[in-house]
C-alpha positions as CSV (number, residue, x, y, z in Angstrom):
1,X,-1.3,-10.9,-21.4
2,X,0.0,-8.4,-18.5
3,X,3.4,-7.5,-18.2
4,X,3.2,-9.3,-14.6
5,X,2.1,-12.5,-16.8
6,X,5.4,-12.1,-19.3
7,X,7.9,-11.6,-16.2
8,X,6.5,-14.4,-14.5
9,X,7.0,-16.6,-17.6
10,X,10.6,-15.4,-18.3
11,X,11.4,-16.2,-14.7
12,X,9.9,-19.6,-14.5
13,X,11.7,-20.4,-17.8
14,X,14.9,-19.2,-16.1
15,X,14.7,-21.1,-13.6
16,X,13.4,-24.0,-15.0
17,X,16.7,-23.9,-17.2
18,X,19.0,-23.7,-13.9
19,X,17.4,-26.3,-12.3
20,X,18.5,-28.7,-14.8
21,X,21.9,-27.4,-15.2
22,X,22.1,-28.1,-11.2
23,X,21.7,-31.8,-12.2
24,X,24.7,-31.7,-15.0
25,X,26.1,-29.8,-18.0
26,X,23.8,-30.2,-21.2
27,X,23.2,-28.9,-24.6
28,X,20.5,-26.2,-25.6
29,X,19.4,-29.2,-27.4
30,X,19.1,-31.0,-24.8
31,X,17.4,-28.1,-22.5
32,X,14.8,-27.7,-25.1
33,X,13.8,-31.4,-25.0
34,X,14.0,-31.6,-21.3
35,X,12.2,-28.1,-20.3
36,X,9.6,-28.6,-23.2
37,X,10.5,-24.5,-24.1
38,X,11.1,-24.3,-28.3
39,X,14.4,-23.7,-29.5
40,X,14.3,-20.2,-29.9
41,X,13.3,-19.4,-26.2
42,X,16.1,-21.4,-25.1
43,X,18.8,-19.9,-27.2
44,X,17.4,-16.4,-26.2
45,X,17.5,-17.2,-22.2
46,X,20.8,-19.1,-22.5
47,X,22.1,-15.7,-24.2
48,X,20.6,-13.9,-21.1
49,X,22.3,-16.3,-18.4
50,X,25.6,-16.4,-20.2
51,X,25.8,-12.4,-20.3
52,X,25.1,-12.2,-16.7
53,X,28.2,-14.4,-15.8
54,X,25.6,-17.5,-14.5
55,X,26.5,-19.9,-17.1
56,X,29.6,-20.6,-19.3
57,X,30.3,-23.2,-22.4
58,X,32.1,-25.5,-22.2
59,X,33.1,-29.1,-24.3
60,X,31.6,-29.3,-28.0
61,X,29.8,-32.8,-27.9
62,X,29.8,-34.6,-31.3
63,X,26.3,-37.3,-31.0
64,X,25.8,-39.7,-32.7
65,X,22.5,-39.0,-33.7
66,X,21.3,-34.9,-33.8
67,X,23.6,-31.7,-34.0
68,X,26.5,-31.6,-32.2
69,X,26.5,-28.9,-29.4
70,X,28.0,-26.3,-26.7
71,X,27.9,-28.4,-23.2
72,X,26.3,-25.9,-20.9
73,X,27.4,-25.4,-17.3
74,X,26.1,-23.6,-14.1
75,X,29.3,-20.9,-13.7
76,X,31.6,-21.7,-11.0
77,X,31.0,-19.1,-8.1
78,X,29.0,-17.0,-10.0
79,X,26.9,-16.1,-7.1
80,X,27.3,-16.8,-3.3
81,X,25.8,-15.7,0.2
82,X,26.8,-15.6,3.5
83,X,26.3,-18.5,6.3
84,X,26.3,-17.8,10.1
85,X,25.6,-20.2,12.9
86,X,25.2,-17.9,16.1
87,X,26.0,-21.1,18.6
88,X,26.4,-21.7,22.2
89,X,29.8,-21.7,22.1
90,X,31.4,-19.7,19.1
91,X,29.8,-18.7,15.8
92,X,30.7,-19.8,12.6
93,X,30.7,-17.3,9.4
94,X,30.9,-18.7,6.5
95,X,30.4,-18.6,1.8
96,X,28.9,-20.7,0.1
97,X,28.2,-20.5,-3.7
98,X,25.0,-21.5,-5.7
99,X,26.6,-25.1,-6.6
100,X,27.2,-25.4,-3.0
101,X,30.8,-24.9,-2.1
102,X,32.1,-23.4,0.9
103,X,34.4,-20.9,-0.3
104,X,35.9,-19.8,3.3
105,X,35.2,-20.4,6.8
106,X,35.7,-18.7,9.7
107,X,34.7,-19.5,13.3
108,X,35.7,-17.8,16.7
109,X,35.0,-18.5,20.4
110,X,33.0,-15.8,23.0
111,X,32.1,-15.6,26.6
112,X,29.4,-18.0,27.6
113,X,27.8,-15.3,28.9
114,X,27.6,-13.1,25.9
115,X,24.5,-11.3,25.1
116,X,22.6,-10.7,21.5
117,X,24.1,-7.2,21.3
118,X,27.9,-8.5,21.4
119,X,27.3,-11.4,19.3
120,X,25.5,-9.7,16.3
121,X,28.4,-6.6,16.3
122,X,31.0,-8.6,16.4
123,X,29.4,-10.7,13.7
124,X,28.9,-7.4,11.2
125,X,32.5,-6.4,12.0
126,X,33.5,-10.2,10.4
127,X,30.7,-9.4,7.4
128,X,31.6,-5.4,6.6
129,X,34.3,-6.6,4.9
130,X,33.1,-9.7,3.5
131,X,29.7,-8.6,1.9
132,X,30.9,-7.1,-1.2
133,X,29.0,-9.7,-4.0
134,X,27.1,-11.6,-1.5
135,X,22.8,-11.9,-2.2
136,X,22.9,-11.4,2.0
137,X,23.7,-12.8,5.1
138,X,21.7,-16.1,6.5
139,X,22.1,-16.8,10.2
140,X,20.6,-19.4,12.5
141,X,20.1,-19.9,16.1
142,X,19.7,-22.8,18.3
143,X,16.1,-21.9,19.3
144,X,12.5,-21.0,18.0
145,X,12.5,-18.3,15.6
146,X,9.4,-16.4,14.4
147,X,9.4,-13.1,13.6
148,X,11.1,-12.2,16.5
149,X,13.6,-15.2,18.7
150,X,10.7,-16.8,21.4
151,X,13.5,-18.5,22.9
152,X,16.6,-20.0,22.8
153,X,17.3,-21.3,26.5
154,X,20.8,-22.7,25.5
155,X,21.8,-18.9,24.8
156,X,19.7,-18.0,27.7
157,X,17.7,-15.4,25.2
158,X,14.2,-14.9,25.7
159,X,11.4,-12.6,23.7
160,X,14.0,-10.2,21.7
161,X,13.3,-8.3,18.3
162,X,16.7,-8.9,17.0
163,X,15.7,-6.8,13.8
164,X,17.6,-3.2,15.6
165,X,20.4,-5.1,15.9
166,X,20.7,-5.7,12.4
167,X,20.2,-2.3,11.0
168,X,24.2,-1.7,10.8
169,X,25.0,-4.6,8.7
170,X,25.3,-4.2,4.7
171,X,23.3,-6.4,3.1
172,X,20.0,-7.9,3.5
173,X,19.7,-10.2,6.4
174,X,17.3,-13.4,7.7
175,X,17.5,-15.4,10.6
176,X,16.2,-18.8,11.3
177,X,16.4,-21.8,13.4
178,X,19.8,-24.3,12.9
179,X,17.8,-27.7,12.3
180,X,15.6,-26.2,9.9
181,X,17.7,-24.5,7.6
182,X,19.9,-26.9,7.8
183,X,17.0,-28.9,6.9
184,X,16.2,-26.6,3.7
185,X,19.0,-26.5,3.0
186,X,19.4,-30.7,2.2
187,X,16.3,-30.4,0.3
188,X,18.0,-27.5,-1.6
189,X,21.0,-29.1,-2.9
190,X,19.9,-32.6,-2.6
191,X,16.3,-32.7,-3.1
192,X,14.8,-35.4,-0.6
193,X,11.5,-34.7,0.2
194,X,10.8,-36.5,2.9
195,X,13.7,-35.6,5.6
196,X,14.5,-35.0,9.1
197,X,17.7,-33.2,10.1
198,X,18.9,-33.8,13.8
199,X,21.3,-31.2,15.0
200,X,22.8,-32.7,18.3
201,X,25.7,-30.5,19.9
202,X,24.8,-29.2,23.1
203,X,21.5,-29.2,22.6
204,X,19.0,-31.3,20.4
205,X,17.1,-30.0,17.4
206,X,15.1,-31.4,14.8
207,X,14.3,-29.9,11.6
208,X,11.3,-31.8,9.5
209,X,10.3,-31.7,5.6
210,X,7.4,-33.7,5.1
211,X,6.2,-33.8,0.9
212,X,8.7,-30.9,0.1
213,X,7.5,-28.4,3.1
214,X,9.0,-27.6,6.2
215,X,7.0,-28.1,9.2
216,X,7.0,-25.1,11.1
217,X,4.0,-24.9,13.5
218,X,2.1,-22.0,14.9
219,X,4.6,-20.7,16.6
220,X,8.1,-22.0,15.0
221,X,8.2,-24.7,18.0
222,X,7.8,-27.9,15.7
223,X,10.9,-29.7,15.9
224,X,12.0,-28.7,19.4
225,X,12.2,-32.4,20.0
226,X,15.7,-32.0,22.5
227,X,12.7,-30.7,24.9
228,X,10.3,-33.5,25.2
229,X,10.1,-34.5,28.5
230,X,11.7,-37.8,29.8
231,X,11.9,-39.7,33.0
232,X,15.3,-38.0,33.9
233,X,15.6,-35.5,36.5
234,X,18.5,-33.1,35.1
235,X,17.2,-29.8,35.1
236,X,17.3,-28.1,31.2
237,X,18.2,-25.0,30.3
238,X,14.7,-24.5,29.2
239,X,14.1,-24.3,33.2
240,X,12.3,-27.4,33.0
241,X,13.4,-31.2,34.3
242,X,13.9,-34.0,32.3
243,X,14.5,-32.6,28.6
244,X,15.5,-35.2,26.0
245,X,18.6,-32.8,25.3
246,X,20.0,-33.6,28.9
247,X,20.1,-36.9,28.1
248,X,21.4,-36.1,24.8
249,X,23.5,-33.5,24.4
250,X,27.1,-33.7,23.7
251,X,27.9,-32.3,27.2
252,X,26.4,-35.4,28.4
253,X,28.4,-37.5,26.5
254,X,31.5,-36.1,27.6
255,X,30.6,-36.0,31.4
256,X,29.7,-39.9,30.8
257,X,33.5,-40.8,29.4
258,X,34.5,-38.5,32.5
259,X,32.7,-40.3,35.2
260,X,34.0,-43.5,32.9
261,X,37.4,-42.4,34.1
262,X,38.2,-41.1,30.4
263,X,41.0,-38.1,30.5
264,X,39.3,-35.8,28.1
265,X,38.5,-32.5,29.0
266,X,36.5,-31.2,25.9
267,X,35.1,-32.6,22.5
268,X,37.9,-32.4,20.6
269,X,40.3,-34.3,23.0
270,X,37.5,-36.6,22.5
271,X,37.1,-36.6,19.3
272,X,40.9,-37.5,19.5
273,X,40.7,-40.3,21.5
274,X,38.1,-42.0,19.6
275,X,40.3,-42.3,16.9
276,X,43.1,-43.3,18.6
277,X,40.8,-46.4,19.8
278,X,40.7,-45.1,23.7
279,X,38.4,-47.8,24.6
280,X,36.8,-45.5,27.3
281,X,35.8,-42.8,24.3
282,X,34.8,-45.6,22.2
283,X,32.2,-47.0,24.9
284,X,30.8,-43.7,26.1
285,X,29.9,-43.2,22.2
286,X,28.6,-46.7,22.2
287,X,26.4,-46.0,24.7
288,X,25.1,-42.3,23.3
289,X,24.5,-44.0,19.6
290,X,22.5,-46.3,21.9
291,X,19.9,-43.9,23.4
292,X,20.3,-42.0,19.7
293,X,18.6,-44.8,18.1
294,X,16.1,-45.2,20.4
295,X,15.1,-41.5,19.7
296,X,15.3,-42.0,16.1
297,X,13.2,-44.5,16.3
298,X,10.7,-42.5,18.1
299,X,11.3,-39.9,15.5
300,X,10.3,-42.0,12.6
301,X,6.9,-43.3,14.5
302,X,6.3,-38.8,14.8
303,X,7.2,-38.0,11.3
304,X,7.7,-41.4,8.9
305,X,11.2,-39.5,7.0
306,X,12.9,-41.1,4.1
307,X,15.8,-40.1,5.6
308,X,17.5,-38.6,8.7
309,X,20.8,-36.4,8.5
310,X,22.5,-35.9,11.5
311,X,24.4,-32.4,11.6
312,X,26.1,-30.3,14.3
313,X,29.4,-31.6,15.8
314,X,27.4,-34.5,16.4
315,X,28.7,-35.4,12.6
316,X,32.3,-36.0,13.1
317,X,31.1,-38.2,15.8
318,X,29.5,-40.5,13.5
319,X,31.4,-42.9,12.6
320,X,31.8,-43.8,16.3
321,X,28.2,-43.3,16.8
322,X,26.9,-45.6,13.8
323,X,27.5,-49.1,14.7
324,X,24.9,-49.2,17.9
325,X,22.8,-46.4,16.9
326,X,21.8,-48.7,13.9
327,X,21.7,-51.7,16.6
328,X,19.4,-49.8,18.9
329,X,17.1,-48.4,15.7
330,X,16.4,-52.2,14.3
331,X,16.0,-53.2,17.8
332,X,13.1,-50.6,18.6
333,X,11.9,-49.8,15.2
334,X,8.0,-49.7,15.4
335,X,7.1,-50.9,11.7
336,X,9.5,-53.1,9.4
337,X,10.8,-50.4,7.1
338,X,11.8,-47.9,9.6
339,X,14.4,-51.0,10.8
340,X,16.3,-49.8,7.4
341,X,16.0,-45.9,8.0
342,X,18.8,-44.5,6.1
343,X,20.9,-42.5,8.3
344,X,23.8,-40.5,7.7
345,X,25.8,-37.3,8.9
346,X,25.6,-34.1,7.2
347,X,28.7,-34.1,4.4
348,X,29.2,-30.0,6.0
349,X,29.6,-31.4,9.5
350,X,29.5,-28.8,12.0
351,X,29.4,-26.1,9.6
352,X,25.7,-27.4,8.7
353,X,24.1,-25.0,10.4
354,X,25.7,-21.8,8.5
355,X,25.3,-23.3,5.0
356,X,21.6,-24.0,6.1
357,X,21.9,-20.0,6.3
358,X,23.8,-19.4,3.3
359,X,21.1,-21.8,1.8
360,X,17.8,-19.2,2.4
361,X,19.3,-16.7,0.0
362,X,20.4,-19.2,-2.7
363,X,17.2,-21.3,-2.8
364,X,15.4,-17.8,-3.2
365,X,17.6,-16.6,-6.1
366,X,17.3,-19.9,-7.8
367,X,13.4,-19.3,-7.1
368,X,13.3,-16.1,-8.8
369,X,15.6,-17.9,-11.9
370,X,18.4,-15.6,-11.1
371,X,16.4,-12.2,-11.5
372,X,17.2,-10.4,-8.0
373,X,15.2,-7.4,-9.1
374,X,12.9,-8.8,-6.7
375,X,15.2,-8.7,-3.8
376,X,13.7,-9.0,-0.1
377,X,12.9,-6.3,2.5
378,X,16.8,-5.7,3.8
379,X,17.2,-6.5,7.6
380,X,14.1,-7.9,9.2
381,X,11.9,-9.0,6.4
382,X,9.2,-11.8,7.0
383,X,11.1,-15.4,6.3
384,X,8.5,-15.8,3.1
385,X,10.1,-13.1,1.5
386,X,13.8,-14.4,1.5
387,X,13.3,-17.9,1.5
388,X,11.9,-20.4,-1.1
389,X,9.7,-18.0,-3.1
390,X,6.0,-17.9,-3.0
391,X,3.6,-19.7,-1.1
392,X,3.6,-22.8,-3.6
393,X,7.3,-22.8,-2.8
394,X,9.7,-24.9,-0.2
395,X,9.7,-23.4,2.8
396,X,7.3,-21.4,2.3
């Protein structure tokens, strides 16, 4: 056998053994009967993973049939990684550790009109002192991300090779779409294979995992559902007419309760109202739940998902949202089951996006069973190589 061979082994062991953990404390017992791996091989990487911090003991169980045993646990923050959401109007910075916790958050506002170069140096200045510990910094953008950003016409960004711009920051660094890593990252942490993850804020963006793998598309353009093209004639960012997203997008929903005669002058104040009972916020959220189950239900005819998570601010909205967006997906549902498509808003809410980022460094370390000797290209690497593993991976 190669060396390669034994270091392959060792690390699909490894992460075999944290994979179950993820799913709830057990014995080495148990870990042995569950992974298939003898005894010894389990006492010897349990020693391993408890010596680098990952795991601790915990309760002695007492069975009634068997040995007792040490409960095992994944460690509480043991390891974490940085979240951004570069967005149209603020970005959001954010930890998150391996189990899933956001650990702090931290969001701030900019000038509508500011360019890649501002945004990423103000966003290392929040990192530089942040990164000590971190396995590296995810961020996403609302647009389509290859190895260089195409085009993200809500930003007004076009063509750039971000990857100079991120030479100054301390720690290896990926960037990626908002609907799709936020779409990893609910396969990630709770492992639906079949998904689709709308984020709705002032645009509309749709992140797809069909049988465990992201969709993708030649270019990085599958998903860019806000810009189908409708019968409206609002002109899109995108410089085209008639984009789903301007029918859409939160901005639209607030200019409706405007034009309703509503009194609110941004989302929050909205957001406020709503849950005061204004009648005028409730009924222009009526009325966008409406058209958003129409487009669900065009989505599920598209890609047939188990499920469909709704992130971006559009999340705190939900509850608002539900009643007639469920109404208007039974009502135009093209086969029986899609009439009962589970829908439900991201449990992050608007902080989705960033723990979709977070997300491409854990899922990798977890993919490497927690050896990080393998660690990706710093600043600019190809998404394969921080992301999901190999090419039999998710994501890849």
């Amino acid at each position: 056998m190669r060396k390669g061979d034994t270091q392959e082994i060792r690390r699909l062991n490894r992460r075999a053994i944290l994979e179950h953990l993820r799913q709830g404390p057990l014995t080495r017992a148990e870990l042995s009967r569950r992974t298939g791996l003898a005894k010894s091989a389990i006492s010897r990487l349990v020693d391993e993973l408890l010596q680098e911090g990952l795991l601790e003991e915990g309760a002695f169980t007492s069975p009634p049939l068997g040995r007792p045993g040490t409960l095992l646990h994944l460690r509480p923050r043991a390891r974490f990684a940085l979240g951004a959401e570069l967005g149209v109007e603020g970005t959001v910075l954010l930890a998150l550790d391996w189990r899933g916790e956001v650990l702090w958050a931290r969001e701030w506002r900019h000038d509508p009109h500011a360019g890649p170069e501002e945004r990423l140096d103000r966003l290392r200045q929040e990192v530089l002192p942040r990164a000590t510990g971190a396995l590296g910094l995810g961020f996403t953008l609302p647009g389509v991300v290859g190895d260089r950003l195409l085009l993200a016409p809500n930003l007004g960004w076009r063509d750039l090779d971000l990857r100079p711009l991120l030479s100054g920051f301390p720690l290896a660094v990926a960037m990626e779409n908002d609907a799709k890593a936020s779409a990893l990252s609910e396969v990630f942490f709770h492992g639906e294979a079949n998904l689709a993850y709308v984020v709705l804020s002032t645009g509309l963006g749709v992140g797809v995992v069909a049988e465990g793998r992201l969709l993708r598309g030649a270019n990085g353009a599958a998903g860019e559902l806000g810009h189908w093209l409708g019968p409206g004639e609002r002109a899109c960012a995108c410089g085209r007419v008639g984009c789903l997203e301007t029918a859409l997008g939160l901005g639209t929903l607030l200019a409706h309760h405007q034009a309703l005669g509503g009194r609110a002058e941004d989302l929050e104040a909205l957001l406020h109202l709503a849950r005061q009972g204004d009648p005028l916020a409730l009924q222009a959220l009526a009325h966008l739940g409406e058209a958003l189950g129409r487009f669900l239900a065009n989505l599920a005819v598209a890609y047939d998902p188990a499920l469909v998570v709704v992130g971006g601010k559009a999340a705190e909205f939900f509850p608002f949202l539900e009643a007639s967006l469920r109404r208007s997906l039974e009502a135009h549902a093209f086969v029986e089951a899609h009439r009962a498509l589970p829908v439900r808003p991201s449990v992050y809410g608007h902080l989705a996006p960033a723990v979709g980022g977070a997300s491409l460094f854990l899922a990798r370390f977890l993919e490497l069973g927690g050896l990080w000797a393998e660690s990706p290209r710093r600043n600019g690497g190809r998404y394969e190589e921080v992301a999901f593993g190999d090419r039999r991976g998710l994501g890849a």
